[in-house]
BAPA-610533 format. One record per atom (N, C-alpha, C): atom name; x, y, z. Coordinates in steps of 0.05 Angstrom, whole numbers, plus 5000, padded with zeros to 4 digits. Example, Ala and Ser with C-alpha at 12.3 -4.5 7.8 and 13.67 -1.06 7.14 Angstrom:
BAPA-610533
   atom   east   north     up
      N   5264    4886   5156
     CA   5246    4910   5156
      C   5264    4934   5156
      N   5257    4955   5142
     CA   5273    4979   5143
      C   5258    5001   5157
***
This chain:
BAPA-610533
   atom   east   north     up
      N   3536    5626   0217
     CA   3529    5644   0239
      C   3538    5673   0232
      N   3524    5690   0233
     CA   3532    5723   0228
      C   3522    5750   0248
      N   3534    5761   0251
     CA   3533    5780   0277
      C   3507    5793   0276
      N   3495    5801   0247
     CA   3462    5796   0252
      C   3446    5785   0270
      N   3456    5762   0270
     CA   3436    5740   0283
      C   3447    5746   0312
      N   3471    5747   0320
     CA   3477    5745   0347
      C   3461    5772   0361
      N   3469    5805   0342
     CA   3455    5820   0349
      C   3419    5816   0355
      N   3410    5803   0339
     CA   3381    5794   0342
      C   3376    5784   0369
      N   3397    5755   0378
     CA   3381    5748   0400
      C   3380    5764   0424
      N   3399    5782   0416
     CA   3413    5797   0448
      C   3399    5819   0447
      N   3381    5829   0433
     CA   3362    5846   0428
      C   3334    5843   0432
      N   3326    5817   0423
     CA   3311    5805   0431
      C   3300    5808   0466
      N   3328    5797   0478
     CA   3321    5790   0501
      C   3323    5818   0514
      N   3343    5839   0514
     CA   3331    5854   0517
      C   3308    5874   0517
      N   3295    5865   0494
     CA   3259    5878   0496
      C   3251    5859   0505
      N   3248    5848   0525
     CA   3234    5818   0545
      C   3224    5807   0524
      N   3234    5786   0503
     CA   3219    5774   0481
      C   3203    5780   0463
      N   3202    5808   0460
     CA   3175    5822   0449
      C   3193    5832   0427
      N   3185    5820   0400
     CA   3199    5814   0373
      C   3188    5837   0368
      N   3161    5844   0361
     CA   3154    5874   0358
      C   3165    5896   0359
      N   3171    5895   0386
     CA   3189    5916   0398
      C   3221    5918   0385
      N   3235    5891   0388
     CA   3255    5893   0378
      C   3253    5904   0348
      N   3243    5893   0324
     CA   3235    5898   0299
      C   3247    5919   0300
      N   3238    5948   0316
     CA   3221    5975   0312
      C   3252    5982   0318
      N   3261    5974   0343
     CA   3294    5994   0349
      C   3311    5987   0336
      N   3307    5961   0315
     CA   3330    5958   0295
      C   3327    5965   0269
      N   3301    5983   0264
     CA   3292    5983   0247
      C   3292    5964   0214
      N   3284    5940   0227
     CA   3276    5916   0208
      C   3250    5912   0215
      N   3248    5881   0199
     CA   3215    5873   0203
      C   3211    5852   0218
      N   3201    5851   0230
     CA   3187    5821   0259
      C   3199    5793   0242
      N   3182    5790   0218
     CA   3182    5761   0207
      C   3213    5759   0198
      N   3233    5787   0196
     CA   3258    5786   0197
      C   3276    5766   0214
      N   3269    5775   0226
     CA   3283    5774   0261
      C   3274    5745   0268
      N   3247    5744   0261
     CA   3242    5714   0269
      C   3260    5687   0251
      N   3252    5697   0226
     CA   3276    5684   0204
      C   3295    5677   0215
      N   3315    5699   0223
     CA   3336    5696   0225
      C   3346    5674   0262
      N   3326    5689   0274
     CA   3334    5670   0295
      C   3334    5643   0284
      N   3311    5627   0279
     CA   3304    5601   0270
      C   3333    5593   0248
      N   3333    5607   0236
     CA   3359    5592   0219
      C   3387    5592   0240
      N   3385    5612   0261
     CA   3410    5602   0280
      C   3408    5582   0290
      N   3384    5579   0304
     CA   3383    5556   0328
      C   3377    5524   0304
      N   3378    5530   0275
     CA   3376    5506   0262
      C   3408    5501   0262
      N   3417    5514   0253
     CA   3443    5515   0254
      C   3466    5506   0274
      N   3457    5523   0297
     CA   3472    5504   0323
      C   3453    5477   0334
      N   3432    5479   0323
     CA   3418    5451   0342
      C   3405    5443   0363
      N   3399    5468   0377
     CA   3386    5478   0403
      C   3368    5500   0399
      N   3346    5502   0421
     CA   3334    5519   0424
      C   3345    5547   0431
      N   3346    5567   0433
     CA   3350    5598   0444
      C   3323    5601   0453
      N   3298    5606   0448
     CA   3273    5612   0461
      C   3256    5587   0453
      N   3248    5588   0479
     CA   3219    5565   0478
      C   3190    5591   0465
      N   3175    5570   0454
     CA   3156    5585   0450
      C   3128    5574   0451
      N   3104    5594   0449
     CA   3077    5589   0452
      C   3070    5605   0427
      N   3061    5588   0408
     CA   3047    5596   0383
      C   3066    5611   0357
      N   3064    5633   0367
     CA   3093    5648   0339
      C   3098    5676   0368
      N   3091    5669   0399
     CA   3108    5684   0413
      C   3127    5672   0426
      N   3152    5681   0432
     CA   3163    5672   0449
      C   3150    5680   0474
      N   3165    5646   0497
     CA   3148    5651   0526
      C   3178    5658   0538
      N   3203    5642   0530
     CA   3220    5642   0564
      C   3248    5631   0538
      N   3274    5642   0549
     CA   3296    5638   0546
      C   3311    5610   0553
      N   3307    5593   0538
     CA   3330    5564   0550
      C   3347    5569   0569
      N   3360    5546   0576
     CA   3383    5555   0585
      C   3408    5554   0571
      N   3404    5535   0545
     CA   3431    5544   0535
      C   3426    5564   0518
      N   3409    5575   0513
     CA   3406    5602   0500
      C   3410    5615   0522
      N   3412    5623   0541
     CA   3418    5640   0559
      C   3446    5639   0553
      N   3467    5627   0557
     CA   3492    5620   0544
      C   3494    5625   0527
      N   3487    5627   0508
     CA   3492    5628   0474
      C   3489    5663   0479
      N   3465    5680   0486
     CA   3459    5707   0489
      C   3483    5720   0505
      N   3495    5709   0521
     CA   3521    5717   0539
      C   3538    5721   0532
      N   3544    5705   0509
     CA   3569    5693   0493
      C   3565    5715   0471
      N   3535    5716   0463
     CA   3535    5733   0442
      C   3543    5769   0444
      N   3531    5775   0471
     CA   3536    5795   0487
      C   3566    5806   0487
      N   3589    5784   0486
     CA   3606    5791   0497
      C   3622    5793   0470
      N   3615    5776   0444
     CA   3619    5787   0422
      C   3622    5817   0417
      N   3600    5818   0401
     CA   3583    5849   0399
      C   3600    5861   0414
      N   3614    5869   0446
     CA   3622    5886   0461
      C   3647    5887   0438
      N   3658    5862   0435
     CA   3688    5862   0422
      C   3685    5874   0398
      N   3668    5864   0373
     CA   3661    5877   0359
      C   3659    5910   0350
      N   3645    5922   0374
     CA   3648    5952   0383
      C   3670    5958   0386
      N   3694    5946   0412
     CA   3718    5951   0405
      C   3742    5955   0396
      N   3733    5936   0375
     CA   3747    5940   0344
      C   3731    5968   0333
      N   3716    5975   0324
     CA   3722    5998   0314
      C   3727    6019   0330
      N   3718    6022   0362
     CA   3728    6038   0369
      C   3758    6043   0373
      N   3773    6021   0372
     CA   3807    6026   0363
      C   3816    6025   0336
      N   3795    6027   0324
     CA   3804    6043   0288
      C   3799    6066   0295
      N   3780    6070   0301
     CA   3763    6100   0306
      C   3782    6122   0323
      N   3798    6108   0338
     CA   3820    6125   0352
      C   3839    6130   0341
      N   3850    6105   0316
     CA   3873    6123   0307
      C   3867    6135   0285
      N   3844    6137   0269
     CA   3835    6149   0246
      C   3829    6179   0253
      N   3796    6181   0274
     CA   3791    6205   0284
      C   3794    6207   0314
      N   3815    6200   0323
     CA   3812    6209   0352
      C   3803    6227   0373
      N   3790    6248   0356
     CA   3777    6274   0379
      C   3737    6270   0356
      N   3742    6251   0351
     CA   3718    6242   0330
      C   3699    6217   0341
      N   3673    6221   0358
     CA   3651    6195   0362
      C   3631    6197   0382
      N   3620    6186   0398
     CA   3603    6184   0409
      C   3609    6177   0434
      N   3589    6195   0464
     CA   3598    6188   0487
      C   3564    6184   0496
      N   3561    6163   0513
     CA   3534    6154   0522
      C   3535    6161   0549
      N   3523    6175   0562
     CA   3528    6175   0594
      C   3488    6167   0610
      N   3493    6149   0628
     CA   3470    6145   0634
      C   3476    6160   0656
      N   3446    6167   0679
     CA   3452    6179   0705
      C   3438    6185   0713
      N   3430    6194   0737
     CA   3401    6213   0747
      C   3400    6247   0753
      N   3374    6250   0758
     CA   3369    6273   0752
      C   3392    6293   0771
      N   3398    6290   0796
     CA   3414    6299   0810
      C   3441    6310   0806
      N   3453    6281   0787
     CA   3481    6283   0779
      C   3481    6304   0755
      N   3455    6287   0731
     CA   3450    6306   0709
      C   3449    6337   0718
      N   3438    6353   0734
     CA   3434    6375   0743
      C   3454    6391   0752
      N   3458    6375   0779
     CA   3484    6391   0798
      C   3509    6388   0800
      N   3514    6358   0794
     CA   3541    6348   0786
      C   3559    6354   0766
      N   3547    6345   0744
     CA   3557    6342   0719
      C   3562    6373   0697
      N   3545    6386   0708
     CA   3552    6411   0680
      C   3576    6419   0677
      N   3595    6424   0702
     CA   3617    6438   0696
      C   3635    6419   0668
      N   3636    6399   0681
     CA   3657    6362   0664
      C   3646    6367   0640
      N   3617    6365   0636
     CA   3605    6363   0611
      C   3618    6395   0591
      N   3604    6413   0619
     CA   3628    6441   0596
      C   3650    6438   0582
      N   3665    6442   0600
     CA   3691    6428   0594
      C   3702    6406   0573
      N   3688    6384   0576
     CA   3686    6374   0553
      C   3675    6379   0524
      N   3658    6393   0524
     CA   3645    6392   0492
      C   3664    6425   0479
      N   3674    6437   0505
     CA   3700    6449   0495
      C   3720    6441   0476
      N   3726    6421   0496
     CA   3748    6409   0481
      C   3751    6385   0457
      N   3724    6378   0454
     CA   3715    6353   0444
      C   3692    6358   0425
      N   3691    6381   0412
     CA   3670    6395   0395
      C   3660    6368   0377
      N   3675    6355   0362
     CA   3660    6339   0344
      C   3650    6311   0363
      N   3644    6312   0386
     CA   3651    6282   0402
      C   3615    6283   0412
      N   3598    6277   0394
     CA   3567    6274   0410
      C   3560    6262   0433
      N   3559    6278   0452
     CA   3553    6274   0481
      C   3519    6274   0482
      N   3516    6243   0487
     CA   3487    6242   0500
      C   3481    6232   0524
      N   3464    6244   0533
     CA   3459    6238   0570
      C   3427    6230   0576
      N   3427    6206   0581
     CA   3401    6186   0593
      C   3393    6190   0623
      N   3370    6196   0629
     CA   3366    6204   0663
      C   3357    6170   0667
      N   3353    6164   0688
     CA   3329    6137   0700
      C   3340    6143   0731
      N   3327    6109   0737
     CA   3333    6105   0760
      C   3368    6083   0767
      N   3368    6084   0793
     CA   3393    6073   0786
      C   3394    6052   0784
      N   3377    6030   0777
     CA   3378    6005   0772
      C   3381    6006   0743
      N   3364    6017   0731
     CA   3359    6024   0694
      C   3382    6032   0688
      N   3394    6056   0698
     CA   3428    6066   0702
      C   3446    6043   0687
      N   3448    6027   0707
     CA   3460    6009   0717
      C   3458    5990   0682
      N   3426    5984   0682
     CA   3426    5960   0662
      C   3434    5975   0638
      N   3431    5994   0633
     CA   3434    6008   0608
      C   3472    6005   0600
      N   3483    6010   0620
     CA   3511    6001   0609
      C   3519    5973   0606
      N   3511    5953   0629
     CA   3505    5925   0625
      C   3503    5915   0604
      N   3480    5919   0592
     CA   3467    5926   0557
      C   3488    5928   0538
      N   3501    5954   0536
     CA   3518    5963   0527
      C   3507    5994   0509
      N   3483    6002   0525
     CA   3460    6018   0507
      C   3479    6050   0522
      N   3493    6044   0549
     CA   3511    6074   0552
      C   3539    6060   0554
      N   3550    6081   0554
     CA   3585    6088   0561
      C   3596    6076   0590
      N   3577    6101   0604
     CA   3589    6107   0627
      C   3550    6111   0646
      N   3562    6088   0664
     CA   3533    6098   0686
      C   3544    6115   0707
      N   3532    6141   0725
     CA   3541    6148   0741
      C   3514    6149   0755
      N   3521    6138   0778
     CA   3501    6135   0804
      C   3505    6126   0831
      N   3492    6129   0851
     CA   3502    6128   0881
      C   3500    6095   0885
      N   3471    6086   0876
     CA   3460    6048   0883
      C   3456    6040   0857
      N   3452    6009   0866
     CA   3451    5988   0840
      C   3469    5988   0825
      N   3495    5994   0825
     CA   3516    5994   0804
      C   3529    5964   0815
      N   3529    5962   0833
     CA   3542    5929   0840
      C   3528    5905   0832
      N   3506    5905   0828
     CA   3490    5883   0817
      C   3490    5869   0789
      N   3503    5893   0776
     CA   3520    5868   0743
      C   3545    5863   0750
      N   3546    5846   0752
     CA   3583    5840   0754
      C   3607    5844   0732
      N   3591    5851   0708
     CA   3612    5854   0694
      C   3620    5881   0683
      N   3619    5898   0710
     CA   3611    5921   0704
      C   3644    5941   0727
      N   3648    5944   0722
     CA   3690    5960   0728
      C   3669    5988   0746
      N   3663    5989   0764
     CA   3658    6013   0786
      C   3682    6027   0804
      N   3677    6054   0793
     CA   3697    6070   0809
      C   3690    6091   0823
      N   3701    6099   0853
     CA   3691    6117   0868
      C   3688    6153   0865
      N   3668    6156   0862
     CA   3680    6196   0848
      C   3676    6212   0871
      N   3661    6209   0895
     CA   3651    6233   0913
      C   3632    6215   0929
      N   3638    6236   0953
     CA   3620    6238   0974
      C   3590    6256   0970
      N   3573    6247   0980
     CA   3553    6271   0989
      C   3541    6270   1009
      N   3525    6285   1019
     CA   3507    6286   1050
      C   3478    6302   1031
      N   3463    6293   1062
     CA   3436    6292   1048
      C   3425    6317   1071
      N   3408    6328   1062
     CA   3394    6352   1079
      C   3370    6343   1086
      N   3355    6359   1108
     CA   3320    6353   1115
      C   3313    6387   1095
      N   3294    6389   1080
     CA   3281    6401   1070
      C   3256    6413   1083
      N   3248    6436   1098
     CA   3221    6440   1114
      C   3210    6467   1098
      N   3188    6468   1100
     CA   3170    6494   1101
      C   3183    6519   1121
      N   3186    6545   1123
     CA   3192    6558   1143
      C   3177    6560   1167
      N   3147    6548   1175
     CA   3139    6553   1194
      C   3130    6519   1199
      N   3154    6504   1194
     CA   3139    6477   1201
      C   3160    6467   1235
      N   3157    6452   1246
     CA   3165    6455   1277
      C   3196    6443   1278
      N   3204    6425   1251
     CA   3234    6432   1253
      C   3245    6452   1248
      N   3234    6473   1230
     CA   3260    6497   1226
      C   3255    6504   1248
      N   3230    6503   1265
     CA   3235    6531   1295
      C   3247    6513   1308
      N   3249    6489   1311
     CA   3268    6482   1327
      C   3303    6482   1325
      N   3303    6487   1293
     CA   3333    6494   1283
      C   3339    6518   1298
      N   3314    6543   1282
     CA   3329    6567   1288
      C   3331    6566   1327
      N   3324    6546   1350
     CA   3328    6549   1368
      C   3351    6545   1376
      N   3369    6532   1360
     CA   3396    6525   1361
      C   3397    6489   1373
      N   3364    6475   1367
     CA   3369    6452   1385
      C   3379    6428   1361
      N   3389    6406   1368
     CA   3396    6392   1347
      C   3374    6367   1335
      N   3374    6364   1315
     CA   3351    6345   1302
      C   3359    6313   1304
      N   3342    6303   1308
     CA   3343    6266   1313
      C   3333    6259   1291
      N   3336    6222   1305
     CA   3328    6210   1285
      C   3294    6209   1286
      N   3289    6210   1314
     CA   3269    6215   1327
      C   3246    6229   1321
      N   3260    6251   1312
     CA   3241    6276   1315
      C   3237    6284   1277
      N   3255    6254   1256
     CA   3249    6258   1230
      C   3220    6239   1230
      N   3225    6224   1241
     CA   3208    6205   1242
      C   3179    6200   1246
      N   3182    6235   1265
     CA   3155    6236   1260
      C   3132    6251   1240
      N   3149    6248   1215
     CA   3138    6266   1200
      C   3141    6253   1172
      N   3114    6252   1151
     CA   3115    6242   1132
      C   3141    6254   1114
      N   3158    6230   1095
     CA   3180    6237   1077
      C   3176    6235   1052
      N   3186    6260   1037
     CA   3186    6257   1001
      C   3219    6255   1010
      N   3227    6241   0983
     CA   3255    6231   0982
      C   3258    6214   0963
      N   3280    6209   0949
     CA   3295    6193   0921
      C   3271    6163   0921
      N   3273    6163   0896
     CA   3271    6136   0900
      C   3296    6111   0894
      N   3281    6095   0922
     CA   3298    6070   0928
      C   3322    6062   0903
      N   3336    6051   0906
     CA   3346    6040   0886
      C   3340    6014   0879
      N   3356    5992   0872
     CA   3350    5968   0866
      C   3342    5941   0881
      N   3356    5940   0902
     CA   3349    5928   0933
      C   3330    5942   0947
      N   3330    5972   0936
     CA   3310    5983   0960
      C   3325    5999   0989
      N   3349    5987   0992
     CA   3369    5993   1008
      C   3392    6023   1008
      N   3383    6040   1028
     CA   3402    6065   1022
      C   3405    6071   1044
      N   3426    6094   1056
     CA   3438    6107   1079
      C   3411    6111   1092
      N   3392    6123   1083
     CA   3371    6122   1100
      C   3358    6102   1114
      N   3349    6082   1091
     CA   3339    6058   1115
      C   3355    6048   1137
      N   3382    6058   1127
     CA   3405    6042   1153
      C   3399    6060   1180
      N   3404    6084   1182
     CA   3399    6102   1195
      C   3374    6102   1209
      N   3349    6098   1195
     CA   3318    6093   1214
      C   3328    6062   1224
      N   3340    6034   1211
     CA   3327    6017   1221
      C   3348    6016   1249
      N   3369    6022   1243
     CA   3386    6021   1273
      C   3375    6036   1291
      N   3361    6049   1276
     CA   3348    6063   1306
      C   3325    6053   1322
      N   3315    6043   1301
     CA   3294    6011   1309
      C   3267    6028   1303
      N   3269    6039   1276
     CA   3240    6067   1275
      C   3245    6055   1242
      N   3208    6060   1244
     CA   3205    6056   1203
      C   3196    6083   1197
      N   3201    6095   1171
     CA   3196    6118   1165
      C   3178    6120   1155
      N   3160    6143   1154
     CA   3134    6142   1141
      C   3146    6160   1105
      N   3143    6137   1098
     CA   3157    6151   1061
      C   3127    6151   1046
      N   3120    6178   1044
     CA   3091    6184   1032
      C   3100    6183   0998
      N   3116    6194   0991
     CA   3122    6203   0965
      C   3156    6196   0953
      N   3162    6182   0931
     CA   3189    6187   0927
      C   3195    6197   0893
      N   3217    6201   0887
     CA   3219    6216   0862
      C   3242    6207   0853
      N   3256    6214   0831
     CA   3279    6214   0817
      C   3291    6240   0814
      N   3273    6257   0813
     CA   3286    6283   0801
      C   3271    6307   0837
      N   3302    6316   0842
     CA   3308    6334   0861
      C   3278    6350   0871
      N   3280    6367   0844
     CA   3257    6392   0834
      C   3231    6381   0843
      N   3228    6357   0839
     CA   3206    6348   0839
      C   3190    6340   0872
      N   3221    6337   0879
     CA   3212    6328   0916
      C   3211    6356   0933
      N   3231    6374   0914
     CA   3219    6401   0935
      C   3190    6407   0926
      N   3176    6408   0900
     CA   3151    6419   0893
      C   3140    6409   0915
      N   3126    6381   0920
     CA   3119    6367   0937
      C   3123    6380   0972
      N   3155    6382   0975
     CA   3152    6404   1003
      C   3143    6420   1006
      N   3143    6442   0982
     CA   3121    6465   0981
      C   3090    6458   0985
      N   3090    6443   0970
     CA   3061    6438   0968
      C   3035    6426   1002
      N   3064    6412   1017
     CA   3055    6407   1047
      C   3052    6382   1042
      N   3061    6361   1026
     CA   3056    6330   1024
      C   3073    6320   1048
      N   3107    6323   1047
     CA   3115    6324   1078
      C   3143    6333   1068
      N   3170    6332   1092
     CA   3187    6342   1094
      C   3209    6315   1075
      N   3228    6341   1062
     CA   3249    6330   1037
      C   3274    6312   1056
      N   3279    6294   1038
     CA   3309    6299   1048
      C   3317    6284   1023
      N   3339    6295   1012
     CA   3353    6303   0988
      C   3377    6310   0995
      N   3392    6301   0968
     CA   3427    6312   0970
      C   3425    6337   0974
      N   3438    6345   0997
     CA   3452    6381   0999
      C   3459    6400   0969
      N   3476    6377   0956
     CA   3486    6398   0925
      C   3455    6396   0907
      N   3431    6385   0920
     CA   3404    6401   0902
      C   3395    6422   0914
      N   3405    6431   0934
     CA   3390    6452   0943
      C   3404    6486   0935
      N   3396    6498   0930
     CA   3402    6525   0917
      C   3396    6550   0935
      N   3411    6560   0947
     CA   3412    6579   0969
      C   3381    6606   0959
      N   3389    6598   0928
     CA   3377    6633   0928
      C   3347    6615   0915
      N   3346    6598   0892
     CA   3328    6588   0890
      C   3314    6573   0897
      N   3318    6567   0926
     CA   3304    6548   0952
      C   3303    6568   0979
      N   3314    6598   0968
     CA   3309    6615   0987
      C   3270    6620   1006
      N   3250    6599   0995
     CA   3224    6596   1011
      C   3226    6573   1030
      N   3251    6553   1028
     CA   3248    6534   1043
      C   3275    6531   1062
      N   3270    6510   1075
     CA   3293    6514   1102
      C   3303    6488   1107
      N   3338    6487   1098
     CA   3349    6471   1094
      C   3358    6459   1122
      N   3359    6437   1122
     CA   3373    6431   1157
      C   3396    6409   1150
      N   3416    6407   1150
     CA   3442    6390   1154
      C   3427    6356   1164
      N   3435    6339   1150
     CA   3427    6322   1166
      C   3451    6293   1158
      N   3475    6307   1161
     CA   3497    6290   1159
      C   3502    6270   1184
      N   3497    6291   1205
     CA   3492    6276   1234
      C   3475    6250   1233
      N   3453    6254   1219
     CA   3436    6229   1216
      C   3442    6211   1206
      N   3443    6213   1174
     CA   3458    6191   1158
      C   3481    6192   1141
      N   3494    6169   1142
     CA   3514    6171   1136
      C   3526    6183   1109
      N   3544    6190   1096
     CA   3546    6200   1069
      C   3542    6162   1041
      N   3543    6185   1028
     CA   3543    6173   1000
      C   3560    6169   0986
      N   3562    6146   0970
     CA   3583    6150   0941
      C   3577    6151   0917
      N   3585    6163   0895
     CA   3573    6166   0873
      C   3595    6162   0857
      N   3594    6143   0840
     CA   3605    6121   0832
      C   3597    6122   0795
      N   3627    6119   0784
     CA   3621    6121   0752
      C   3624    6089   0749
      N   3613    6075   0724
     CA   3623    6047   0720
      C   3619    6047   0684
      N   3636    6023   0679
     CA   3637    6023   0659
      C   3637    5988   0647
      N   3630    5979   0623
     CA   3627    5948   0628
      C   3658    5940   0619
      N   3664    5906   0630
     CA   3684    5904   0631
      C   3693    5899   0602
      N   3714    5900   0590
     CA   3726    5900   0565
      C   3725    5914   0542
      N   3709    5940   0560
     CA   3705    5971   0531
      C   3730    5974   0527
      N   3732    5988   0499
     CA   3759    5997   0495
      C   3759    6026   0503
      N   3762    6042   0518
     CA   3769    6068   0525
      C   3778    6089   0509
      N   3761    6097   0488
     CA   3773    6124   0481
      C   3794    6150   0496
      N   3816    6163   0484
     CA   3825    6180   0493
      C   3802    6198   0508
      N   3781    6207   0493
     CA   3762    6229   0506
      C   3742    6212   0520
      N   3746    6192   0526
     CA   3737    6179   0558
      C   3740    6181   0571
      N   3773    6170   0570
     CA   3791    6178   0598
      C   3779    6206   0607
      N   3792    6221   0583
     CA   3790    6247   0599
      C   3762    6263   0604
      N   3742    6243   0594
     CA   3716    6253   0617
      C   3713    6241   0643
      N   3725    6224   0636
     CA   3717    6203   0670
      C   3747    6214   0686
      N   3770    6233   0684
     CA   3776    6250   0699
      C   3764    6277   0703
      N   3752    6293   0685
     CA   3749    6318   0681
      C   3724    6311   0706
      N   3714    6295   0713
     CA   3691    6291   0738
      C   3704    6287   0751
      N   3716    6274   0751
     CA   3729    6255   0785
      C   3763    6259   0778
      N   3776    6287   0787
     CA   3802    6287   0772
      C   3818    6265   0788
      N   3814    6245   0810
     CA   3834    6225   0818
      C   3838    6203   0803
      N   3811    6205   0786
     CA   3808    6185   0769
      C   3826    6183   0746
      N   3847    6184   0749
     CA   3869    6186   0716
      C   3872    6167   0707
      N   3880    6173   0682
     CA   3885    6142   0660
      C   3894    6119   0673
      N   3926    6122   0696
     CA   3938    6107   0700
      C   3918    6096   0727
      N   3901    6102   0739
     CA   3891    6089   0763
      C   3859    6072   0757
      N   3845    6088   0729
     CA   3838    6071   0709
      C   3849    6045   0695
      N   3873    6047   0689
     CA   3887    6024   0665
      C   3891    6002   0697
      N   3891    6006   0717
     CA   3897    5995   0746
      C   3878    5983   0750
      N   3859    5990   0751
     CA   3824    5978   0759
      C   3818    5959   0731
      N   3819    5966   0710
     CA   3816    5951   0692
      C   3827    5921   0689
      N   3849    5925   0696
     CA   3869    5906   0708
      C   3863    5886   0726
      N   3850    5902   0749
     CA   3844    5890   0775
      C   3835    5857   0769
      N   3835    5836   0785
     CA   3820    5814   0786
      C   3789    5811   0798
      N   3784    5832   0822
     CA   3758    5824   0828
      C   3762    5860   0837
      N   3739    5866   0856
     CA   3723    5876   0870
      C   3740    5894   0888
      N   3754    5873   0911
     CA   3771    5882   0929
      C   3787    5891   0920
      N   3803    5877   0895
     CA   3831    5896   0883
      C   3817    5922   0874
      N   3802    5926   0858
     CA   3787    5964   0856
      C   3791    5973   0882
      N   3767    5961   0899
     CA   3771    5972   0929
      C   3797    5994   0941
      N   3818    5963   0938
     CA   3842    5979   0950
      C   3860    5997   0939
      N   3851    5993   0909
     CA   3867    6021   0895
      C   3859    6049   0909
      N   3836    6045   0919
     CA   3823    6075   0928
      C   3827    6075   0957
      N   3850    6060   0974
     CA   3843    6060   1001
      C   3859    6088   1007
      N   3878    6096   1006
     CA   3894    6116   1007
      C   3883    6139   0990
      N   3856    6147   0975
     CA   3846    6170   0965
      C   3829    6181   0975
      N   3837    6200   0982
     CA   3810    6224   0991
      C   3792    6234   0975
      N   3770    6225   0974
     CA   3755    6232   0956
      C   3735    6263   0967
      N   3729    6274   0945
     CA   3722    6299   0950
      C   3685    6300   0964
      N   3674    6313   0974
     CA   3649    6306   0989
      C   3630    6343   0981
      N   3612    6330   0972
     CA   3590    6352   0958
      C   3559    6351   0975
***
C-alpha cells in the first residue's frame, strides 16, 4: 500500500469518479491511476469502486471507508511536514483561504494587509464560491481556512469558530416607493418587502438563511427574482430595475452607492454570523494563528488550542458564551 494510491482514491472521488479529470489535477495519466487503484483493491481484497465497462459507476461501501480512512491519512501526512516546516522555515509556506465575494471584498483586506506585511514569504491564496463549495473545499483539504456565514456545519469534521456579526440592508432606486417612504420618516415591514421582487445572496446549502426565517414567521413567501454571490453584482441588477437588494450593510459604500438608497433592515432580520473553520486535526502554523486572530482578534491561540480540544459542538459553543463579538 503507498500514499500514491491512497491519494488516488481520495481524488478520485473527489472529481465524482471521473478518472479523466483526476489524471489532469495530478498531473499523471488515466491508465495510471487506473493501475494503481486495481493493484490496491487486489491487494486489500475488496472493491473501492464498482464499475460499468472501464468507467467507474458508484463508491462501495467499504471503499467509502477505506476513502475516509485514506482522507484522514493524507491530512496527517500534511501535518507532518507542516511541523517540520515550522521548525525549519517558520515565517516560510502556504495559506489557502476559501470564502465569498463579500468577505473577499469588505471583510478581509485589512487581516490580509496586515498579514502579507508581516508574512512576506508566506503565499496567500484566496478561493471565492458559494458557501457550501466554501465549506467542501476545506473538508477536502483543497483550503486552510473557510470563512462564511452558512453551510459550514454540514461536515462534521470541520472545528467552526464565531468571528462577527452583520445586518443586512434593503437596497432601492431613489424614486422607488420605499425610499419615499423612508425619507417620510415611516418605518419598513415585513409587509411592505414583500411586496416587491428580491435580488439577494444566494441560498446556501439547505437553502435556509435569516431571511427565509423572517418572511416565513411572518407567514409571507418572497418573491426572489434573482440571486448572486458577489455583492456588485446584486446592486448592478438594482440599478438596472430587476427588483430591490438586500445585502450585507458592510457591501454598501456610502460614496460609491451614492445613486442608490440604503434602508436598515436589522429590524427585519435577524443578524448574522460569519464564521472561520478549519478541518479537524490540521496542524496550525504560527502564521495561522495569527491570521485567524488578525480577523477575529478574540480569536487567540489559547481560545483556539481550547476549541481544538473541545469534544463536540456545544463545548466550541460555550467557549464563546461570555464573548462579545464585534457586528459589521
Amino acid at each position: 500500500m503507498k500514499l500514491q494510491q491512497l491519494r488516488y482514491i481520495v481524488e478520485v472521488l473527489n472529481h465524482d469518479l471521473n478518472v479523466s479529470a483526476t489524471a489532469e489535477s495530478l498531473y499523471t495519466s488515466q491508465p495510471g491511476i487506473s493501475k494503481q487503484v486495481r493493484t490496491l483493491e487486489d491487494e486489500l481484497g475488496v472493491q473501492i469502486f464498482e464499475r460499468s465497462g472501464k468507467h467507474l459507476t458508484r463508491v462501495t461501501s467499504a471503499g467509502r471507508e477505506i476513502i475516509r480512512i485514506s482522507s484522514e491519512i493524507l491530512a496527517k501526512v500534511e501535518s507532518i511536514k507542516a511541523v517540520a516546516s515550522q521548525h525549519t522555515h517558520p515565517d516560510q509556506g502556504t495559506l489557502n483561504i476559501s470564502t465569498t465575494h463579500t468577505q473577499a471584498r469588505y471583510a478581509l483586506p485589512e487581516a490580509i494587509r496586515g498579514f502579507i506585511q508581516r508574512y512576506p514569504n508566506v503565499s496567500l491564496n484566496m478561493h471565492q464560491g458559494t458557501p457550501s463549495q466554501i465549506a467542501e473545499a476545506v473538508a477536502k483539504g483543497t483550503a486552510d481556512f473557510a470563512i462564511a456565514t452558512e453551510a459550514l456545519y454540514i461536515f462534521s469534521d470541520l472545528i467552526t469558530l464565531p468571528c462577527y456579526y452583520w445586518n443586512r440592508s434593503i437596497l432601492v432606486k431613489p424614486d422607488h416607493p420605499l425610499a419615499k417612504k423612508r425619507q417620510r420618516g415611516e418605518v419598513i415591514s415585513i409587509e411592505d418587502v414583500a411586496q416587491y421582487s428580491l435580488v439577494t445572496y444566494t441560498f446556501g446549502f439547505t437553502g435556509k438563511s435569516e431571511l427565509d426565517k423572517a418572511f416565513n414567521q411572518a407567514g409571507l413567501k418572497p418573491k426572489i427574482v434573482f440571486t448572486a454571490t458577489d455583492a456588485d453584482v446584486i446592486k448592478t441588477y438594482v440599478r438596472v430595475g430587476i427588483g430591490i437588494g438586500v445585502l450585507a450593510t458592510m457591501a454598501i459604500d456610502s460614496e460609491e452607492d451614492s445613486d442608490l438608497v440604503a434602508i436598515d433592515a436589522s429590524h427585519l432580520f435577524r443578524a448574522s454570523i460569519t464564521k472561520i473553520c478549519f478541518r479537524k486535526g490540521t496542524f496550525l502554523r504560527s502564521y495561522m494563528y495569527d491570521f485567524i486572530e488578525r480577523f477575529a482578534p478574540h480569536l487567540t491561540r489559547n481560545i483556539v488550542d481550547q476549541a481544538v480540544l473541545a469534544k463536540s459542538t456545544e463545548e466550541v459553543d460555550k467557549l464563546f458564551e461570555d464573548v462579545h463579538l464585534p457586528m459589521y
